[in-house]
N, C-alpha and C positions, 0 to 999 in steps of 0.2 A: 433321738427317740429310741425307744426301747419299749421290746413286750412285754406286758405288763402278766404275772402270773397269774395262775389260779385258773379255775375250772371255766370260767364263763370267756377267756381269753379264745382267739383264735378257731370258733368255731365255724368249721366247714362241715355241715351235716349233710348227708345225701338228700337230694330234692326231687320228686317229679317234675321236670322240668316242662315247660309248655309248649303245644305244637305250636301255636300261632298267637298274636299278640292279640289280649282284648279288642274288642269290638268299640268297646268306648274309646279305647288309645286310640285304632285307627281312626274312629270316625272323626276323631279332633282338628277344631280348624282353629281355634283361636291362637291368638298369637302372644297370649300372657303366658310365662313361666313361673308355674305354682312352687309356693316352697312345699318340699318333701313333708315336712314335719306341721308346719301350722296354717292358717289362711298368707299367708303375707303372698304378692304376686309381684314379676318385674314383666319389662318386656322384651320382646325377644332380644332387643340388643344390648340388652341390661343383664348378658348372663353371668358377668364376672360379678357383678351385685351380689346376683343371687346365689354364688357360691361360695360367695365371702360371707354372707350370711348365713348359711349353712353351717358353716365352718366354726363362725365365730360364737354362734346362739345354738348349736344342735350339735357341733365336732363332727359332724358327717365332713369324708373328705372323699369326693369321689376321682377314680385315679381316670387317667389318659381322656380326658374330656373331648379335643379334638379328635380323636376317632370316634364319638359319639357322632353319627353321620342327621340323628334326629332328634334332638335335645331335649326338646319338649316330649315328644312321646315317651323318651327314655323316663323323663321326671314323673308321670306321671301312670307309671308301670309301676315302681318302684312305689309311689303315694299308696296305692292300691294293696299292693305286697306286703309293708309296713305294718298297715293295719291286721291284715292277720295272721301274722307271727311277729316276736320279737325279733328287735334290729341284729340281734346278736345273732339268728340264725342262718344270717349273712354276711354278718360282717365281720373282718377282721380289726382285732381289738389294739390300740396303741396308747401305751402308757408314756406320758412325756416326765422327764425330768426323774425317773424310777428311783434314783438313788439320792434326792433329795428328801424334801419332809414330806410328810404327806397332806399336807396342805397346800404344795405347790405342784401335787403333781395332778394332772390331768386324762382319763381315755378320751380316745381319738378311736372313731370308726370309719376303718378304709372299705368301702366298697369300687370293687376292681373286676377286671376280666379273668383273676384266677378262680373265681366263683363261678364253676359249669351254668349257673343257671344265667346270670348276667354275660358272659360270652354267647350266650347264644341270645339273648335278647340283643346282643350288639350287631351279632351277624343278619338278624333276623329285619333287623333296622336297617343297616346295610343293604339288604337284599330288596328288600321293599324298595329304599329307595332310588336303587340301578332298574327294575320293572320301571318307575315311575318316570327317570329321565327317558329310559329308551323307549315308551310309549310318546315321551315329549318331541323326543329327537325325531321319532316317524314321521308326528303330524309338520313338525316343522319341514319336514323333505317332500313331502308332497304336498303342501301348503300353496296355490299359486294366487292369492289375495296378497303378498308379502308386496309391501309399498314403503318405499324408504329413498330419501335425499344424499346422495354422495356427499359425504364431511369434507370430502376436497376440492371436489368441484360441482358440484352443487348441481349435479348430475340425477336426473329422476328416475327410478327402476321399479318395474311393478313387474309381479309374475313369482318369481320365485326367489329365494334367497340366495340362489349359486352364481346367480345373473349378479347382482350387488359384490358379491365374495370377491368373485371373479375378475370383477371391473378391478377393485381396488389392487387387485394383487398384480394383475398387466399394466394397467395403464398408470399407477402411481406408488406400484413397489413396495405396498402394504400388504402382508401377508398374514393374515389372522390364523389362516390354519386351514386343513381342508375344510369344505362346507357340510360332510359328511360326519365331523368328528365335533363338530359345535353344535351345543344344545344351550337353549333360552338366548336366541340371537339377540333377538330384539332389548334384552335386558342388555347383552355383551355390547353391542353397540351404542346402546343409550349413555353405558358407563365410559366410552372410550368417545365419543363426542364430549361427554360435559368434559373429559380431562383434558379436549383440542380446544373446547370453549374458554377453559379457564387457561389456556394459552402456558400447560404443563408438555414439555415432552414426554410421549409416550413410552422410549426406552429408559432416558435416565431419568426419568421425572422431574428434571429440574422445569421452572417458571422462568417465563421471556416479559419481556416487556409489549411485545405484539403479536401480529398474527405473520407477520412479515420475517419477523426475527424466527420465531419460533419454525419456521418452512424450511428457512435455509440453514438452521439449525438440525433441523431433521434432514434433510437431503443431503448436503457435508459431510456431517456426522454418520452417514447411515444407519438413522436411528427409525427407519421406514416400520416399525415391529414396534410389539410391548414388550416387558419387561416382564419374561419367564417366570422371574423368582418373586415376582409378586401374585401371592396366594388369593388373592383378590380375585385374579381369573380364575382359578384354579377350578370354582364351581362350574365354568362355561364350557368346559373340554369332556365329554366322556371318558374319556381314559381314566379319572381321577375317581370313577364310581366305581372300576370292574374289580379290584380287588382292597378286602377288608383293610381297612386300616395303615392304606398309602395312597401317596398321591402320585403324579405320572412321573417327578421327580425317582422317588424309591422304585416304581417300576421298570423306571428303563434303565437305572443303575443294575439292579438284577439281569436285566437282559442283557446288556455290556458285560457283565461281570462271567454272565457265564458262554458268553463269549471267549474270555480269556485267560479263566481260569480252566479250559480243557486241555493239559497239554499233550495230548494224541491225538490233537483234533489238527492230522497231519493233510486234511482234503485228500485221502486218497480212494475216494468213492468220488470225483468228481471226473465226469465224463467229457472230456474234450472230445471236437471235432475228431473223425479219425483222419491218419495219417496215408497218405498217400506220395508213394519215392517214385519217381521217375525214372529208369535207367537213361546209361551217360550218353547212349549210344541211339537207344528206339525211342520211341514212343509208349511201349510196353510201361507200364503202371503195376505197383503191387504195394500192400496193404501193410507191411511193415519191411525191413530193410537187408532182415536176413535174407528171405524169398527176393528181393532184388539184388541180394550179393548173388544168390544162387543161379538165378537169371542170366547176368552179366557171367557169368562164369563157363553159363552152357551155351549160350548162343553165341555171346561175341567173345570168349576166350580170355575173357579179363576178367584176373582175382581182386579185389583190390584190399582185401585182407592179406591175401600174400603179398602183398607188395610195398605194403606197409610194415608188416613184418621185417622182409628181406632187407628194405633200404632201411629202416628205419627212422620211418617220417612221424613227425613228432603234430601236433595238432593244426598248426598255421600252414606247414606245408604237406597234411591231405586237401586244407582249405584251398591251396592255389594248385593243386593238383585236379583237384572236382570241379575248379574255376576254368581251369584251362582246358580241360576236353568238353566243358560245356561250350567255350569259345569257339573251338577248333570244330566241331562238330556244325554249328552255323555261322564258320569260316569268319571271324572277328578277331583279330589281333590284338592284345594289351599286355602290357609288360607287368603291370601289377593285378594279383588275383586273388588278394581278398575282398575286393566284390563279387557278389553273386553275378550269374545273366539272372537267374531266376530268382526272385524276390522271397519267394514260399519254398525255394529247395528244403524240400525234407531229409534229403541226404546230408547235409551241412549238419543238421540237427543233432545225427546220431552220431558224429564222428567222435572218436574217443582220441585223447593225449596218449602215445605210447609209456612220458614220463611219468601220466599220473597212472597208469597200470600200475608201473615201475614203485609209484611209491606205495602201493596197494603191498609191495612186496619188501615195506621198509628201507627203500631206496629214494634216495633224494638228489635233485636236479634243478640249478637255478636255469633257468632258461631265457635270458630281456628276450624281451619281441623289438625289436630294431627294426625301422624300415629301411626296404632298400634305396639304396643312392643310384638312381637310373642317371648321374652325370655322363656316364661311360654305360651306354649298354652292353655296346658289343664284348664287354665283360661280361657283365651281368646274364648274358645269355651262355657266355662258355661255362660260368660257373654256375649257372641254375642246376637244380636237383630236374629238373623235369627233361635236362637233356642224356637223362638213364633210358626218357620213355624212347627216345626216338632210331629210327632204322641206323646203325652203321653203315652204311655204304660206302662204297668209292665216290660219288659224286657230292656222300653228305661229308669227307673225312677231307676230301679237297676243299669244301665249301670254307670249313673248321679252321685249315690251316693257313687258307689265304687271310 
């Protein structure tokens, strides 16, 4: 296709656009869909009919139909409108086959949502009809006449609709959704029995031979749910109303999406528990781990920043260093001490690698972590780094060399 030239092509002229939709549109109840242009009528399920007709006897072609949320009132906005102005002062003009003869070429009028006055009659449809579910959804929430037969076990429930929801989703692992977020239950239920009557699974919709097959076909399979991507439901969910021209498929992609499309979205406004360190030695508690080096440094004479330093203890052996005065202090003996005593040591937390300083400074350090071979202790205790901590004596240097 191609625009067809000239003056009458392509007209978008500025419009007063309407606050509110006719009083006749709203007040419409019937269920016939008028053709735009002459008497001819289909019924409402008959709307691909009537579009083809349109199309074929009048070249109206109107674009994105399924976001038309009210079809019928939409048709007969526009019936209205037609009559007093020409079609042209809305519509965009399409010339088919432009470069043929001109006996085989055709205009084609697109009426679309690039036309201010029909976007807002779309949204305005739209809007109407999210008031209208969620006055539905109200009454069906506080509704307590709701009377209805469990489809699985033939179970009786009167009162309210959350009581029936509820049942099915505990005691037989059908989970339609919350009971808060479903509107026109009793339609959604009536649709989703005939599919268990006609002995259809409800996720993959294949057909069983029984009612028997079709059970254990659904409980195996864990097929206990409908089948999302069937647009069928699509009307039964709120979510599907709240924004223009998507259904909860398009909305919760947007919400995913921008989820992970933030990349500075580093959680660093995310507030943890706060931290509380222990010292090695008291009871004494403080609120981050400098003021507990400071701590340990004033009262019980131990840096353990210098000391780390001096020897140069590398990540694993601060760990069995912070291990073993935690031992030694409630007198517990273990030869290996990268276990905690304490579970929640927040000192263990902060300990830094002196190697990964090191490489902070362009220096590099293969380091295996190797466990020790306790077959031979009383090696392993002469060659431990932690017998730097311990008194020299005469009675420890005899101990040593027996």
């Amino acid at each position: 296709m191609a625009a067809a030239g000239g003056n009458k092509d392509w007209i978008l002229e500025p419009l007063s656009l309407p606050e509110t939709i006719p009083n006749a549109v709203q007040e419409s109840t019937s269920s016939l869909l008028p053709c735009i242009f002459c008497e001819e009528c289909y019924p409402s399920e008959d709307k691909k009919d009537l579009l083809r007709h349109m199309i074929l006897d009048h070249k109206l072609v109107i674009s994105d139909v399924k976001l038309i949320v009210d079809f019928r009132r939409y048709i007969l906005y526009w019936k209205k409108r037609f009559t007093e102005q020409p079609i042209t002062d809305f519509c965009s003009v399409i010339r088919t086959n432009s470069q043929g003869p001109e006996e085989d070429q055709a205009d084609f009028y697109l009426l679309s949502g690039v036309l201010p006055e029909d976007r807002v009659l779309r949204e305005q449809l739209q809007q109407k009809r999210l008031e209208e579910v969620l006055e539905q959804q109200q009454r069906e929430r506080i509704d307590t006449n709701f009377y209805r037969i469990c489809m699985f076990c033939n179970g009786e429930f009167a009162g309210n609709r959350a009581i029936l929801l509820n049942h099915m989703a505990k005691d037989h692992a059908f989970n339609m959704g919350l009971p808060d977020n479903i509107v026109y239950c009793n339609e959604f239920l009536d649709l989703v029995q005939k599919k268990v009557d006609n002995l259809q699974c409800l996720y993959c919709e294949k057909t069983f031979r029984d009612k028997n097959t079709l059970r254990d076909h659904m409980r195996k399979k864990q097929h206990r749910k409908i089948n999302a991507k069937n647009q069928e439901y699509d009307r039964f969910y709120t979510i599907n109303y709240l924004e223009f021209g998507k259904n909860w498929v398009e909305v919760q992609s947007e919400d995913d999406g921008g989820i992970t499309e933030e990349p500075d979205d580093d959680w660093s406004d995310w507030q943890g528990s706060p931290m509380c360190a222990v010292c090695l030695f008291c009871e004494k508690a403080k609120d981050s781990t400098e003021k507990l080096h400071l701590h340990m440094k004033a009262a019980h004479h131990f840096d353990l920043l210098k000391l780390k330093s001096e020897m140069g203890l590398n990540f694993y052996q601060q760990v069995k260093l912070v291990n073993f005065i935690r031992r030694e202090i409630h007198q517990c003996r273990c030869h290996r001490y990268y276990f905690p005593t304490y579970e929640n040591d927040a000192l263990l937390c902060t300990l830094s690698d002196s190697e990964s300083e090191a490489m902070a400074d362009n220096r590099t350090t293969d380091i295996p972590v190797v466990a020790e071979d306790i077959s031979n202790l009383q090696t392993l205790k002469q060659s431990s780094i932690l017998n730097a901590l311990q008194p020299r004596g005469p009675a420890n240097k005899q101990s040593t060399s027996s």
